[in-house]
C-alpha positions as CSV (number, residue, x, y, z in Angstrom):
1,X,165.8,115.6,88.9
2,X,169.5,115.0,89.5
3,X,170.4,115.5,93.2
4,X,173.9,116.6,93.1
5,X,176.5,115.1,96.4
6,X,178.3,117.6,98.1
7,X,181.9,117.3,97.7
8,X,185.3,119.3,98.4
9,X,187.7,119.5,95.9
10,X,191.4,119.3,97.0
11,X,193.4,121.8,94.5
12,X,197.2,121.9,93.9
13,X,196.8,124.7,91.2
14,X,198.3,122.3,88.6
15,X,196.9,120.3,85.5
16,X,196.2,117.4,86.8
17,X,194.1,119.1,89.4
18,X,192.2,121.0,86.9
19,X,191.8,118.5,84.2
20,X,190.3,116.2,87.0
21,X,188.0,119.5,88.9
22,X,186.8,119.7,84.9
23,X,185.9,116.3,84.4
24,X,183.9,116.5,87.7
25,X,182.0,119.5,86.9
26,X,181.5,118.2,83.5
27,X,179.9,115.2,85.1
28,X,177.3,117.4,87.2
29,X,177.3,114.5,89.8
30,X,179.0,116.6,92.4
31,X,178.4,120.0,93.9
32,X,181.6,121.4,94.9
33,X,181.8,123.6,97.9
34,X,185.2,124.4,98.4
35,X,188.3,124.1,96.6
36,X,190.2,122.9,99.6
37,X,194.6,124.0,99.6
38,X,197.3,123.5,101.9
39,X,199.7,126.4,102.1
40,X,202.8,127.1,104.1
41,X,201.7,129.1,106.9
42,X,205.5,130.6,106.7
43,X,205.6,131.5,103.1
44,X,202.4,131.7,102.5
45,X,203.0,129.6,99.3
46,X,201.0,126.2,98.3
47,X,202.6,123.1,99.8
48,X,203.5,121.1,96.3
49,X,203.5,123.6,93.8
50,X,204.9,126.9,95.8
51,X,201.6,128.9,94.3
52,X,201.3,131.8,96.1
53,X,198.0,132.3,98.1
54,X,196.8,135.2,96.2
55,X,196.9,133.5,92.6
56,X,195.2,130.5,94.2
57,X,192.4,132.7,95.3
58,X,192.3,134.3,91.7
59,X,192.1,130.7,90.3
60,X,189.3,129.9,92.9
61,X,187.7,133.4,91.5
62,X,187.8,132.6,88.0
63,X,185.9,129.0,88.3
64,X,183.7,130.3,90.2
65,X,184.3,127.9,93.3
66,X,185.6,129.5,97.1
67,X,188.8,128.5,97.9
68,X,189.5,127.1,101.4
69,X,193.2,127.8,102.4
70,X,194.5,125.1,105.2
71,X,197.8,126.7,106.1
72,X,200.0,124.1,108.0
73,X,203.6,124.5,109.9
74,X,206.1,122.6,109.3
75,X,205.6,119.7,112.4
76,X,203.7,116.2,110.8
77,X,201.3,116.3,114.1
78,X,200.1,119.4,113.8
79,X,199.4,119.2,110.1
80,X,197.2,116.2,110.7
81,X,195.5,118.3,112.9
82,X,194.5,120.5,110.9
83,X,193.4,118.5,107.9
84,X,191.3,116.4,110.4
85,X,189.7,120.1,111.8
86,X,189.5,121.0,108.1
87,X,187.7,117.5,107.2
88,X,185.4,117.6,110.2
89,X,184.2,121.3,109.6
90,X,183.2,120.4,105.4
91,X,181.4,116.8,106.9
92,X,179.6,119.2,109.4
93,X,177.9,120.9,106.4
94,X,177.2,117.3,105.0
95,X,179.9,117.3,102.7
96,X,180.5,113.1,102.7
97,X,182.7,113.3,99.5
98,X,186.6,114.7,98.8
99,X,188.0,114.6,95.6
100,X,191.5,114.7,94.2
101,X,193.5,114.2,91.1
102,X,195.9,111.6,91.6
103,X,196.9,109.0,89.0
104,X,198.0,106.1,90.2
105,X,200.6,106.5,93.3
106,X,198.2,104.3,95.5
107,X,200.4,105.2,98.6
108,X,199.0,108.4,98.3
109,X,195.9,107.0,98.0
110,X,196.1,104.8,100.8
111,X,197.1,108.3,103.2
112,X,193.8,109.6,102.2
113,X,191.8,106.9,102.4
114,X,193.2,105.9,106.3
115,X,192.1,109.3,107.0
116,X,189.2,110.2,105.5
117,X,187.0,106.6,105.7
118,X,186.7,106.8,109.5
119,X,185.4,110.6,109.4
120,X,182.9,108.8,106.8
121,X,184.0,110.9,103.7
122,X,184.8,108.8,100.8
123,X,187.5,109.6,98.3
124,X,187.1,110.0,94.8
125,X,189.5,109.8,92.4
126,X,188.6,111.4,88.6
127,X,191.6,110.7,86.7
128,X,192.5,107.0,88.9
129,X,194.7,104.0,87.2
130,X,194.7,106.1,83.5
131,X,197.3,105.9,81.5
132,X,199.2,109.0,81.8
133,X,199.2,109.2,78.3
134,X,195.8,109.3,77.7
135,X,195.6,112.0,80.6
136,X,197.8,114.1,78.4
137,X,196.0,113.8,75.6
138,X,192.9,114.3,77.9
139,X,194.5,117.5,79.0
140,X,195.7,118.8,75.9
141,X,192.2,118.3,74.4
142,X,190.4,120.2,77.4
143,X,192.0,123.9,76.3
144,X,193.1,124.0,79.9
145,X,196.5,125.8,79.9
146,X,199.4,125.4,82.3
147,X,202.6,126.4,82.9
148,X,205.4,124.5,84.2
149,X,206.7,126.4,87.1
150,X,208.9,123.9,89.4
151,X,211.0,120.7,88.2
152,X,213.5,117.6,89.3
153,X,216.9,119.4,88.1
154,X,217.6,115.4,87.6
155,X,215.1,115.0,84.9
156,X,214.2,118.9,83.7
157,X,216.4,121.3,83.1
158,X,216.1,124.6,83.6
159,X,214.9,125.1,79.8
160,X,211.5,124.1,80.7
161,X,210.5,126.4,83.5
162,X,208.2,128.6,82.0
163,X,206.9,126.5,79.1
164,X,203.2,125.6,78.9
165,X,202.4,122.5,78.7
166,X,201.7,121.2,74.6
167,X,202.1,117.6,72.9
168,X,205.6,119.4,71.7
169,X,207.0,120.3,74.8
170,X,206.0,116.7,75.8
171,X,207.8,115.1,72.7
172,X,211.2,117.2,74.2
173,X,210.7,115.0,77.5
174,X,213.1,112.3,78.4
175,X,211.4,108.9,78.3
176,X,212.3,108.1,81.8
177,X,209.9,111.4,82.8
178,X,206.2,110.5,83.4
179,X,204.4,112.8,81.0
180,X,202.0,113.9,83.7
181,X,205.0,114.0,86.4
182,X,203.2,111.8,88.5
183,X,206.7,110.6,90.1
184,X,207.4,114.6,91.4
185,X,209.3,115.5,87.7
186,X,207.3,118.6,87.5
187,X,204.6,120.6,88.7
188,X,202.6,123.4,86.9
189,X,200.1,126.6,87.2
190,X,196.9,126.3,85.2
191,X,195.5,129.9,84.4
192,X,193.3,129.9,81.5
193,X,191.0,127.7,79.5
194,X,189.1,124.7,80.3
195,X,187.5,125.4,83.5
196,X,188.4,128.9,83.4
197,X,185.9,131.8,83.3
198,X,188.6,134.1,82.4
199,X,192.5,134.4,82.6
200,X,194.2,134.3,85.7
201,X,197.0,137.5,85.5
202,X,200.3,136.3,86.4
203,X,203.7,136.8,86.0
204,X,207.2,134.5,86.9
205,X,210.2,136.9,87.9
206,X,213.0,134.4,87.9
207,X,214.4,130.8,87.9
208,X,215.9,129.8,90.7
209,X,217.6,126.3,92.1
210,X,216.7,125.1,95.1
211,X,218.1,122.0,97.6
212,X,216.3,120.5,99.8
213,X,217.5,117.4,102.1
214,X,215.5,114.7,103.5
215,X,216.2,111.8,105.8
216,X,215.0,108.1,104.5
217,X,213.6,105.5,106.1
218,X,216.9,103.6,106.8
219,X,218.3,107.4,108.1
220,X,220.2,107.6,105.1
221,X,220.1,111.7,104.3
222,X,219.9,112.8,100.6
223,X,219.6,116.3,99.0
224,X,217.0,117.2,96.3
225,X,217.4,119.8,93.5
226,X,214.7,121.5,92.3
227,X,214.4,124.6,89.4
228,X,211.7,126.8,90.6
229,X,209.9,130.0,89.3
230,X,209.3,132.8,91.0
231,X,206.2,134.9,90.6
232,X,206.0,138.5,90.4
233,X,204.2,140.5,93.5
């Protein structure tokens, strides 16, 4: 008899998220308890991809898995807070295991691990040090379907908010984009296939451009452009 570990999945909403959650319930090692999301307590949109809450909870609804909102402020101390109260309440129900979909940004990975290690929750990491080439071709293969729905106005145009994700979209990349956007060129909404039970019902009302500045290491200040869709109500 397989005895399935108790894990929490942490969900962005994207493809990479999904094609990893896929693999993992493919796998039937883990049993996933939560699809765990950080969301913009202001906003009320998800911190990476600007999902709104109530599509993440339609997602969560079609898989088939409860979604666990953590909504955070904008101040760094009170957002570790409340991934710490959010890590301690899923080990308190012997959950020992958190997965996520990275690639390969091992900075990232580092952050989780610092964090996570001393509760006694191990990371996992599905998709880890793949080419992100093959994930593509993993993805494409899976039937999960995803829309891109933000971009780097310095590597995607406009032109590709709104597309779904397909090896001929891909092949209209530049070459300097990562074809999984694993460097922040794009994030997407996955809504159908794959995973999927059913469809998740949505619809993008506009494009807009958005700035965003942030202050360096060295103090330096730089702005960020970003194309965005908007979802319907």
């Amino acid at each position: 008899m397989n005895i399935r570990k108790k894990a929490v999945f942490n969900w962005s909403g994207g493809k990479d998220s999904a094609l990893a959650l896929y693999n993992v319930l493919q796998q039937n090692q883990f049993e996933v308890v939560a699809l765990l999301t950080t969301v913009n307590e202001e906003t009320e949109l998800s911190s990476m991809h600007a999902i709104p809450h109530a599509l993440l909870l339609k997602q969560a609804e079609s898989i088939g898995i409860p979604l666990y909102p953590v909504f955070l402020p904008k101040n760094l101390p009170a957002y570790e807070q409340r991934m710490l109260d959010a890590a301690n309440h899923f080990k308190a129900q012997g959950v020992e295991h958190f997965i996520f979909g990275d690639i390969y940004l091992s900075d990232v990975r580092k952050y989780r691990e610092d964090r996570l290690h001393p509760l006694g929750i191990e990371v996992v990491e599905p998709l880890w040090n793949q080419n992100s080439n093959e994930v593509m071709q993993d993805f494409i293969a899976s039937g999960i379907k995803t829309k891109i729905i933000v971009t780097d106005a310095s590597k995607l145009g406009e032109a590709f908010i709104g597309q779904d994700i397909s090896a001929t979209l891909i092949d209209l990349m530049p070459e300097e984009v990562d074809v999984c956007g694993e460097n922040g060129e794009y994030h997407t909404f996955a809504y159908a296939g794959g995973l999927f039970k059913y469809s998740v019902d949505f619809n993008l009302m506009e494009t807009r451009k958005l700035s965003y500045e942030f202050k360096l290491d060295n103090g330096e200040e730089k702005t960020y452009h970003y194309w965005q869709a908007i979802f319907a109500d």
